[in-house]
N, C-alpha and C positions, 0 to 999 in steps of 0.2 A: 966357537960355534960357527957353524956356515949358514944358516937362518938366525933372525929374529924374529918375534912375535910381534904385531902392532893390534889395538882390538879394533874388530872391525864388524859391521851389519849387513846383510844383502836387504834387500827389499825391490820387491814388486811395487809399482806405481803407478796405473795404468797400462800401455803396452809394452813401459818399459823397464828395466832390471839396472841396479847399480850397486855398487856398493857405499854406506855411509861411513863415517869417519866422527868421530866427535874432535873438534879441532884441539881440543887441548891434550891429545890422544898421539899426533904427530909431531915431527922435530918443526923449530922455527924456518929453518932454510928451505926457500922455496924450492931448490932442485933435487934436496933430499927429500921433499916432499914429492914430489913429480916421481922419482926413483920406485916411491912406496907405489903410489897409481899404476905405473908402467910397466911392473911386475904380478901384482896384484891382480890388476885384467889382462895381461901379457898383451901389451902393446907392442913387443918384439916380432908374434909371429902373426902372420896375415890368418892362422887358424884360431890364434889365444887361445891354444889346448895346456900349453904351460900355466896357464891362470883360471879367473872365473868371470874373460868376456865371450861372445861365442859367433865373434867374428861377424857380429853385427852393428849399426850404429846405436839401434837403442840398448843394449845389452853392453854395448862400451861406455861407462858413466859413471863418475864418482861426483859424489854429495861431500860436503864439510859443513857441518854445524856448531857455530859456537855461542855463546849468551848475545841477546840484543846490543847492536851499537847503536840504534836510534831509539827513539822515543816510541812507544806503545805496540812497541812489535817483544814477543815472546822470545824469539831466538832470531841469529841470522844465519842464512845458510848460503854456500856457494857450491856452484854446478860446473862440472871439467866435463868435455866431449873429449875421450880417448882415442888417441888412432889407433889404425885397427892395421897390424905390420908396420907401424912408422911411427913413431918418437912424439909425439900431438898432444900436450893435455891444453884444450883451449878452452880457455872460460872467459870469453867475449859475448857468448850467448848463453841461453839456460834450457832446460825442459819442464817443458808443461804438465808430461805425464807424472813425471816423479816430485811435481809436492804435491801430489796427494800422499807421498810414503814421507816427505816431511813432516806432514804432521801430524800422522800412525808414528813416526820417528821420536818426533817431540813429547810425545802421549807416553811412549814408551817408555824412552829413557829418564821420566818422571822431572820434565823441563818445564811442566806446567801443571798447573792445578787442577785435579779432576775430584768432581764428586764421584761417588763410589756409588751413588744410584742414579748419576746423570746416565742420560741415551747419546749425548751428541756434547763436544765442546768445542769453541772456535779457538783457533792455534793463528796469532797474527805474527807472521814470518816475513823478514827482511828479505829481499835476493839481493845480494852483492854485485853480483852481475850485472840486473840490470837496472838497480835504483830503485826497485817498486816494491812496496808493502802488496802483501796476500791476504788473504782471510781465507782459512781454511775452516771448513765444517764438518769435525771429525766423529765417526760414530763409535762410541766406548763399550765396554761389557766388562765390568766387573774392576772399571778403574784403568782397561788396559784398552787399546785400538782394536775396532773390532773388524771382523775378517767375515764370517757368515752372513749371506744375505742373498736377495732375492735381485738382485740389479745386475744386467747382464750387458756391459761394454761391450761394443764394436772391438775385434782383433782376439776376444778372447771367448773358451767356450764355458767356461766355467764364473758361476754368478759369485757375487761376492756384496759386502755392507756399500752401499752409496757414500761416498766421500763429494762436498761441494769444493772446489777451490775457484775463489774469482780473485780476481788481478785489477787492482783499483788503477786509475788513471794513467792505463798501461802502454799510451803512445810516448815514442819519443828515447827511449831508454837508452839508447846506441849514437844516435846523431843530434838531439834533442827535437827532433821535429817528427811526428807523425806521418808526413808525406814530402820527407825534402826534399825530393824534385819534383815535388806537386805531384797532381793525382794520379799523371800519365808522363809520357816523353817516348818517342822514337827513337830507336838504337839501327843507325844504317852500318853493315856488317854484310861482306864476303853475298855482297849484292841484295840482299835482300834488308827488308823493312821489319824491324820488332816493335811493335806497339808493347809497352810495359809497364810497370807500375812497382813501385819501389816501398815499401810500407814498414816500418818501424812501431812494432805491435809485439812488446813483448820479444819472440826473435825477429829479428829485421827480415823479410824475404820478399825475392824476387820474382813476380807472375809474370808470366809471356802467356794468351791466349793458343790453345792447343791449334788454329790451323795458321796462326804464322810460323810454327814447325812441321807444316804437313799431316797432321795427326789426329784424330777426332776428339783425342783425350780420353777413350774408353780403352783402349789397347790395354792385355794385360801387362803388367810389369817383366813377365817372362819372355814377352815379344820385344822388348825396350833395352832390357837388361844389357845384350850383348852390342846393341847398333852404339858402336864407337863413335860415329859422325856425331849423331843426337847428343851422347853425351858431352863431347866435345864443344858441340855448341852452347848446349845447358851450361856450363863452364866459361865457358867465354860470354854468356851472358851475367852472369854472375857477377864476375871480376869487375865486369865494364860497370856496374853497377856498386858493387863497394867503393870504384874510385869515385865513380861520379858522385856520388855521396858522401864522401869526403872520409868513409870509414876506413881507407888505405888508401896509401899515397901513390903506388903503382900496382897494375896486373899479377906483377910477382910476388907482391907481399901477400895480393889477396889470395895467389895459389897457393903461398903459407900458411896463410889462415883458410880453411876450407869448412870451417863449423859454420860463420857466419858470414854474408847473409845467409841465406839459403835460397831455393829456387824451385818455384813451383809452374807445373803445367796446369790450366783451368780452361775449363771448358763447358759451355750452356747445358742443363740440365735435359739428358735424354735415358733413353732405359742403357744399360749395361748390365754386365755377368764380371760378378767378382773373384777372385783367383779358388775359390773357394766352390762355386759354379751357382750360386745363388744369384738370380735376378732382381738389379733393382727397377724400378719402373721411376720414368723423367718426373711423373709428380709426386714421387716419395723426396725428390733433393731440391735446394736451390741451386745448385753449383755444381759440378763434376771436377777433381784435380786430383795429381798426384803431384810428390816431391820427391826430391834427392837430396839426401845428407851423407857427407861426409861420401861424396860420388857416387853413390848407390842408390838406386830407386828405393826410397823407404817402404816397410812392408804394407803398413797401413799409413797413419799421419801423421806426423810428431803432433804431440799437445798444443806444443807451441807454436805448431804452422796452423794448427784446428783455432785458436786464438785468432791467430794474426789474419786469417783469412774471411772469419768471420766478420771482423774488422771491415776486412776492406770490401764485402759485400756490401755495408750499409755505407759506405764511406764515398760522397759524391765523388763519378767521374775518373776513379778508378777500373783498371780494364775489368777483375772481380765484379764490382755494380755492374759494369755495360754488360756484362754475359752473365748473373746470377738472374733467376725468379724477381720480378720486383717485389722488393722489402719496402714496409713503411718504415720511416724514418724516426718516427719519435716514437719515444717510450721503450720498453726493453723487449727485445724479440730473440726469437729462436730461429738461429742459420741452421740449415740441415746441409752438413756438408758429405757428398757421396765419393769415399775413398774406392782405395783399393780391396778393403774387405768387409765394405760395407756403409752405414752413414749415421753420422756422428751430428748430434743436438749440439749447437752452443749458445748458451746467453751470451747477449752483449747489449748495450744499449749506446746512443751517442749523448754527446752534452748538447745542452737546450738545444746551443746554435746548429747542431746537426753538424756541425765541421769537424771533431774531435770524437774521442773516446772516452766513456765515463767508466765503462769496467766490461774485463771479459771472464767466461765464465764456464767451468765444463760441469758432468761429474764420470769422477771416476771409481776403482777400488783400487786396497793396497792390500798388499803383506806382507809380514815379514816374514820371511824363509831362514834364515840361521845367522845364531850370533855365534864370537868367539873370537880366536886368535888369528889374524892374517901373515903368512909365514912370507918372511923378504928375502932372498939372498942375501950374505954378505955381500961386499963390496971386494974383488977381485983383488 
């Protein structure tokens, strides 16, 4: 044979597309594992026309789900960021968007127990990645994950069922600290002063305030996209930031690992026009940002920057707080954060002391798109 078959799931989850895996479904060895990935979404070519990525970052992503290893969680799953032309499956970070298809996944493949006249069941899922239990609140129809519905997410045009996922005590996950360089720190670089803030929320990422790079933070991403300088810098804040964090040992390992941290522009809430040409007005958001993953200006905002951001709006003394709407602190509130194609609700609330994180929270929709055989190469 010059293919084999492995079985495999796509799913939609939120704004973004991966394919899942049932872990007992793959061989044990992790680089025959990584081979199946890197194929699958063709991580070879910078187009992934030989596979089913589409040369995007959220659209490069593989899931693995296997039976719970802890205590009161339903399954566990783990999350790979593909590269996209280059050899990459990193799983140091996760996505936000896609457990909402975890647990349309879990519902599916009959991992949990539903009633056949419930409307909604909670899927509590492990992430391996980053340590933290989820609570997923899943909408059913008929025993299965349900897809129709009236709730219309930011990034997409078509409505689908509300799915809740929140993220319990979800600072800390990567370095064990929710601000381990504290709330702020000054990064002096190629003459100039970065005021920044370092936040370990779920993914770890990196704010710089949009005019200590010249920029209002409204620009669209197609005005961004090509300025090499920007990005270069975006990068070399980055880096400087994983090491001082202790989450890699040198600049170079962190241009290895390019999933995490991440790194976001923010900037104070004013009106803007989305890629899309729809106007938002300064007091529809708390916040203005964009991000870049995996070096590319993400189209809208990864899940798990929409988390982590949220975070660090309420979070004293973070650059996020000094340039968001003032938020109260106590009790659970709703961040409006204004992307690239529009603006996105998140629950989050802090713990009593205000210093920490008790759980963050979106919703999304999912669905599943096709199940079946995922065809491998041989091996040459």
């Amino acid at each position: 044979m010059s293919q084999y078959a492995v079985p495999c799931v796509v799913y939609r989850g939120g704004t973004s597309r991966g394919l899942f895996f049932h872990k007992k479904d793959l061989p044990h060895d992790s680089e025959e594992q990584k081979r199946i990935f890197f194929a699958g979404i063709d991580a070879y070519n910078p187009s992934q026309v030989n596979g089913l990525g589409s040369a995007t970052s959220h659209t490069s992503k593989v899931v693995v789900i296997a039976p719970p290893s802890v205590e009161g969680a339903d399954v566990d799953y783990t999350f790979y960021q593909i590269g996209i032309g280059e050899l990459v499956a990193d799983d140091k970070g996760t996505c936000g968007n896609l457990m909402a298809a975890v647990g349309a996944f879990a519902v599916d493949e009959g991992m949990v127990r539903v009633d056949p006249a419930a409307d909604y069941v909670t899927v509590t899922a492990y992430n391996t990645n980053i340590g933290k239990m989820l609570r997923l609140h899943v909408p059913v129809v008929n025993g299965k994950a349900k897809v129709q519905g009236d709730y219309l997410m930011p990034g997409l045009i078509t409505t689908g069922a509300k799915y809740l996922v929140d993220i319990l005590n979800p600072g800390g996950g990567k370095t064990g600290a929710t601000l381990p360089l504290g709330a702020s720190y000054t990064l002096a670089a190629n003459g100039k002063q970065y005021p920044l803030s370092f936040v370990d929320v779920v993914n770890p990422f990196v704010y710089v305030p949009s005019d200590a790079l010249g920029l209002k933070g409204t620009e669209l991403n197609s005005e961004l996209a090509g300025n090499s300088e920007l990005l270069a810098e975006l990068d070399m804040i980055r880096c400087d930031a994983a090491v001082r964090s202790g989450m890699e040992k040198s600049v170079q390992d962190a241009k290895q690992a390019p999933a995490v941290p991440k790194v976001a522009i923010v900037a104070k809430p004013q009106d803007y026009v989305t890629s899309s040409g729809q106007l938002i007005k300064a007091e529809e958001v708390d916040i203005v940002a964009k991000m870049l993953s995996m070096g590319r200006f993400h189209r809208t905002f990864a899940g798990s920057g929409l988390y982590n951001l949220a975070a660090a709006v309420l979070l004293p003394g973070t650059v996020a707080q000094q340039l968001a709407a003032k938020k109260e602190s106590s009790g659970p509130q709703i961040v409006r954060i204004g992307h690239p194609e529009g603006v996105a609700h998140v629950r989050v609330a802090l713990t009593e002391d205000g210093q920490d994180v008790a759980f963050v929270g979106l919703e999304r929709t999912a669905r599943r798109i096709i199940k079946g055989d995922l065809y491998i190469p041989e091996k040459n």
